[in-house]
OpenMM code with the backbone's topology and positions (N, CA, C; nanometers):
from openmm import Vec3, app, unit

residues = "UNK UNK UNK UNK UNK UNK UNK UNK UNK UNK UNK UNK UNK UNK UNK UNK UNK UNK UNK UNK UNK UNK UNK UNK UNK UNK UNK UNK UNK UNK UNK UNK UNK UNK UNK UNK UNK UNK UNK UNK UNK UNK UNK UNK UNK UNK".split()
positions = [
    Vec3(1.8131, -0.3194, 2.0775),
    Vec3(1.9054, -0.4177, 2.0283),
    Vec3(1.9408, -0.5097, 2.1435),
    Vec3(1.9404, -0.6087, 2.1143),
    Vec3(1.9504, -0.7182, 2.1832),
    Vec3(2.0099, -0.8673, 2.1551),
    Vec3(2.0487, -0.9684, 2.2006),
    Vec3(2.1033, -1.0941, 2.1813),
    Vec3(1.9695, -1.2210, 2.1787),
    Vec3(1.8793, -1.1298, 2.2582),
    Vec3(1.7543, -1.2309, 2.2873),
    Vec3(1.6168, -1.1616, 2.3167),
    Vec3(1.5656, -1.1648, 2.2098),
    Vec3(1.4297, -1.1352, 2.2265),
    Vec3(1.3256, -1.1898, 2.2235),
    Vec3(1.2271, -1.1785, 2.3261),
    Vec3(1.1414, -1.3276, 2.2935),
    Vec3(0.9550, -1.2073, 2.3000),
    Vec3(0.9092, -1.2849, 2.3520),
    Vec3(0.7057, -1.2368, 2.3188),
    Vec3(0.7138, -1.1970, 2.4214),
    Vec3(0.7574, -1.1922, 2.5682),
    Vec3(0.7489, -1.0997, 2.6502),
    Vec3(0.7772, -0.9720, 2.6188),
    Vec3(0.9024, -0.9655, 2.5592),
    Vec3(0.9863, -0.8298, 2.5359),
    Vec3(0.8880, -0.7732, 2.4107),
    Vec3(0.8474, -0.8299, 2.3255),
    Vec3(0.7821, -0.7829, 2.2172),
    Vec3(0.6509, -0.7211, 2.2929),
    Vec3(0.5438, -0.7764, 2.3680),
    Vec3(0.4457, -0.7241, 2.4483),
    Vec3(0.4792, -0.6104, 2.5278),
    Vec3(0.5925, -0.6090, 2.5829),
    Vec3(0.6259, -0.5072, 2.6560),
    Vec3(0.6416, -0.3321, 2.5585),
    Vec3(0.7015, -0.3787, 2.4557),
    Vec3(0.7349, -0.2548, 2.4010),
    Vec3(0.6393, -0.2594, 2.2785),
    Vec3(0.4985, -0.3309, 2.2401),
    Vec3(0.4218, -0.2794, 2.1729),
    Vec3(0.2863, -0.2080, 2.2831),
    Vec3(0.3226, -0.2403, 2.4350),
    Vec3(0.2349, -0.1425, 2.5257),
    Vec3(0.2866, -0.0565, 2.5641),
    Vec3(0.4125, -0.0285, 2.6024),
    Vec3(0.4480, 0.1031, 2.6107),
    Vec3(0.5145, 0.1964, 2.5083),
    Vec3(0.5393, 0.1625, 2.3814),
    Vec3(0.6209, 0.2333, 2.2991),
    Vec3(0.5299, 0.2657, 2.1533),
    Vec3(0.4644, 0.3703, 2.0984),
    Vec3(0.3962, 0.3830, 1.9751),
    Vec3(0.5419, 0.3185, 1.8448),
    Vec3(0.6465, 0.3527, 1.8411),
    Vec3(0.7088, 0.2938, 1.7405),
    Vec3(0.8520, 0.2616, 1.8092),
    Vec3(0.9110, 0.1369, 1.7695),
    Vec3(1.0099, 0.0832, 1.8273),
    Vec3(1.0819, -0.0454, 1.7335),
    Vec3(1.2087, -0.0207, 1.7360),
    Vec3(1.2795, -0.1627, 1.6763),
    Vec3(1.3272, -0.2392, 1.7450),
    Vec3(1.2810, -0.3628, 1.7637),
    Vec3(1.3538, -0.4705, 1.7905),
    Vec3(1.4080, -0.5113, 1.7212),
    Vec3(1.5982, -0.5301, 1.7274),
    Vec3(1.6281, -0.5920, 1.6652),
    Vec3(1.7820, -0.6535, 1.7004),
    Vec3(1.7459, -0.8226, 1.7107),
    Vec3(1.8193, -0.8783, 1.7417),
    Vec3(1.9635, -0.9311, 1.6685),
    Vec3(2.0530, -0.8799, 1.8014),
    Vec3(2.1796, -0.9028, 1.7643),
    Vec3(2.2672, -1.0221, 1.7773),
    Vec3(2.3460, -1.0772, 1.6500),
    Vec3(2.4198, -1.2267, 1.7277),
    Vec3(2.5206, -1.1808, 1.8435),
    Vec3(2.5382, -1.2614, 1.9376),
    Vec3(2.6346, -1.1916, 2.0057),
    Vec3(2.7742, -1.2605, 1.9976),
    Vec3(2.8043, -1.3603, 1.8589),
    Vec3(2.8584, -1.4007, 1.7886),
    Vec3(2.9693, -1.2513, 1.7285),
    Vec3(2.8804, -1.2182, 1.6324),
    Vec3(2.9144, -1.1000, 1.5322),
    Vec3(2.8976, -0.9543, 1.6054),
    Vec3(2.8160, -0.9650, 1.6745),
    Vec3(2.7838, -0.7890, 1.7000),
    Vec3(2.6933, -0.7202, 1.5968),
    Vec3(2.7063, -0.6131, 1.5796),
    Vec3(2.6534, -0.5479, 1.4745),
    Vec3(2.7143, -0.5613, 1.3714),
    Vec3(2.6519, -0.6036, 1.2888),
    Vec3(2.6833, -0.6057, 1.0863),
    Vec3(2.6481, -0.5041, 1.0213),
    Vec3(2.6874, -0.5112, 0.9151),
    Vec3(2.6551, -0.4297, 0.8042),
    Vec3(2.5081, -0.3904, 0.8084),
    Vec3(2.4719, -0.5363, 0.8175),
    Vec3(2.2856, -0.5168, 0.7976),
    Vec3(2.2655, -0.5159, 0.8985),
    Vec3(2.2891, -0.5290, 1.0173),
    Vec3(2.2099, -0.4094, 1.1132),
    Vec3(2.1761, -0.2676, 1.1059),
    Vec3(2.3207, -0.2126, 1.0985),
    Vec3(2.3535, -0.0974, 1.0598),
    Vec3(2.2551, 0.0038, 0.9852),
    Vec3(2.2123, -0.1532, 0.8438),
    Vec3(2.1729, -0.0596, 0.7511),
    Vec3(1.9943, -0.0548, 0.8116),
    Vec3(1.9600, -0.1763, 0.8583),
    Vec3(1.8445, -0.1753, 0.9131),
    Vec3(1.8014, -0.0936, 1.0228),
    Vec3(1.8918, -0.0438, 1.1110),
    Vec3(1.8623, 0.0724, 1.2150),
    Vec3(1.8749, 0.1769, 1.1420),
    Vec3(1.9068, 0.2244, 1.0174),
    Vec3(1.9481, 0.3438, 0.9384),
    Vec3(1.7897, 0.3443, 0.8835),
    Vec3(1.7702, 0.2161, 0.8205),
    Vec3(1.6200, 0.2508, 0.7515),
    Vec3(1.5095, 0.2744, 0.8539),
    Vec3(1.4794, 0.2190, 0.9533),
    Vec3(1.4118, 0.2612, 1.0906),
    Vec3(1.4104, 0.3903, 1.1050),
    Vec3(1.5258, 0.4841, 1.1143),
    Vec3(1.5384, 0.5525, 1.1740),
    Vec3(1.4745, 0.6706, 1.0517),
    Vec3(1.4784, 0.6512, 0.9291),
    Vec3(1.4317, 0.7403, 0.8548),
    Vec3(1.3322, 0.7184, 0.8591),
    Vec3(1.2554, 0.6445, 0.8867),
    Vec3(1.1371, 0.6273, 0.8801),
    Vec3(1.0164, 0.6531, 0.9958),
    Vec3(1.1109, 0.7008, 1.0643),
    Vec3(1.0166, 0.7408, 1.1954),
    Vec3(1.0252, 0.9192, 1.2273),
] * unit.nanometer
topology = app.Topology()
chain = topology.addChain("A")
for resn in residues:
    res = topology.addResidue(resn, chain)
    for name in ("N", "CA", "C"):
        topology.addAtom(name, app.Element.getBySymbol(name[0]), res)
């Protein structure tokens, strides 16, 4: 989780990591609802 993710960071963690979420946070809001629910579905799923 992050505020800024760009194609470096994405390259980085599709070479070292078999499964991983990126997923960017406003740093406006923080975590929402739908983050929440989106790290919840990730997480069952791995």
């Amino acid at each position: 989780m992050d505020d800024e993710i760009s194609e470096k960071d994405r390259a980085w963690v599709t070479e070292h990591h078999h499964r991983a979420l990126l997923l960017k946070v406003n740093p406006r809001h923080g975590l929402t609802d739908a983050d929440y629910l989106e790290l919840d579905a990730w997480l069952r799923a791995t």
